[in-house]
N, C-alpha and C positions, 0 to 999 in steps of 0.2 A: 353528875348528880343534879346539877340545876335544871341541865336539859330535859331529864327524867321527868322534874316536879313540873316544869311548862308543857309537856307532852301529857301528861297527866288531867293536868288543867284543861288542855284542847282538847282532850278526850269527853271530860266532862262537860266541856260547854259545847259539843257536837251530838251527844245524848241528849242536854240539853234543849237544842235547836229544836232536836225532831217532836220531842214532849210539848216544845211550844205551839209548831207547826202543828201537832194533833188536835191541840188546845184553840189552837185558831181555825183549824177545820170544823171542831164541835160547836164553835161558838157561831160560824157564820151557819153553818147547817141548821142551828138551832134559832137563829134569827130571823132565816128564813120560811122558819116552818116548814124543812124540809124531814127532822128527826125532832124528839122530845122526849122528858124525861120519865114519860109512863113508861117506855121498855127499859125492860131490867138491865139489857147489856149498855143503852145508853149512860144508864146511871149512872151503873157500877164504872163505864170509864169515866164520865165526866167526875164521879164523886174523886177518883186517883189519882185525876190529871188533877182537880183544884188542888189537890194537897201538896201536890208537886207543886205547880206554875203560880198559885194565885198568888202567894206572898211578894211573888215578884211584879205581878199583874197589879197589884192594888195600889203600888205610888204611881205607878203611868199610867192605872186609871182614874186618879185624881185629877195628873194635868190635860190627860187627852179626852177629850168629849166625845162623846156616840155620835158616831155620821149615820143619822136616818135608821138607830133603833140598832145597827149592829155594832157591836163594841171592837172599835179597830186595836185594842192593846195587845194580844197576841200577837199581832200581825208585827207592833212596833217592838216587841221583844222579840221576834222571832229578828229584825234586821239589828237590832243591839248587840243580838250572840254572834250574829254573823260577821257583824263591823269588828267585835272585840278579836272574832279570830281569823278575822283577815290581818289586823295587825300584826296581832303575834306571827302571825306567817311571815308577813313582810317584814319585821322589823327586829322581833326578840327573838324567835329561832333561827336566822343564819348570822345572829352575834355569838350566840351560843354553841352553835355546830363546830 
């Protein structure tokens, strides 16, 4: 039953990863002036990604500062989810198994 609710959780923060990873792709593309938000398909994902990722984005973009105009906080949430489930890998699913 536990192992269920922690596979669960891995699941969600591996969905997670990739919504950040997208969110950090849009945001360096956009800082580079490589895409922007006059196309509509930009928008519409940047607009579903912030609704997703930004609440998470907004306290590590307080402590982390902009390196030269692109905002590196997706990049350090995208290695947060990953460091959280690498733990669980290593540590709380083979006590549980």
């Amino acid at each position: 039953m536990l192992l269920d609710l922690v596979l669960a959780v891995d699941w969600v923060l591996a969905v997670y990863a990739w919504l950040a990873f997208a969110a950090m792709l849009l945001v360096w593309l956009k800082g580079f002036k490589l895409v922007n938000d006059d196309t509509h398909g930009v928008a519409f994902i940047g607009r579903y990604l912030g609704y997703l990722v930004e609440p998470v984005l907004r306290p590590i973009r307080a402590v982390l500062p902009a390196l030269g105009g692109v905002d590196g906080s997706p990049f350090l949430l995208l290695l947060i989810v990953m460091w959280v489930r690498y733990l669980m890998a290593l540590y709380l699913i083979p006590r549980l198994a």
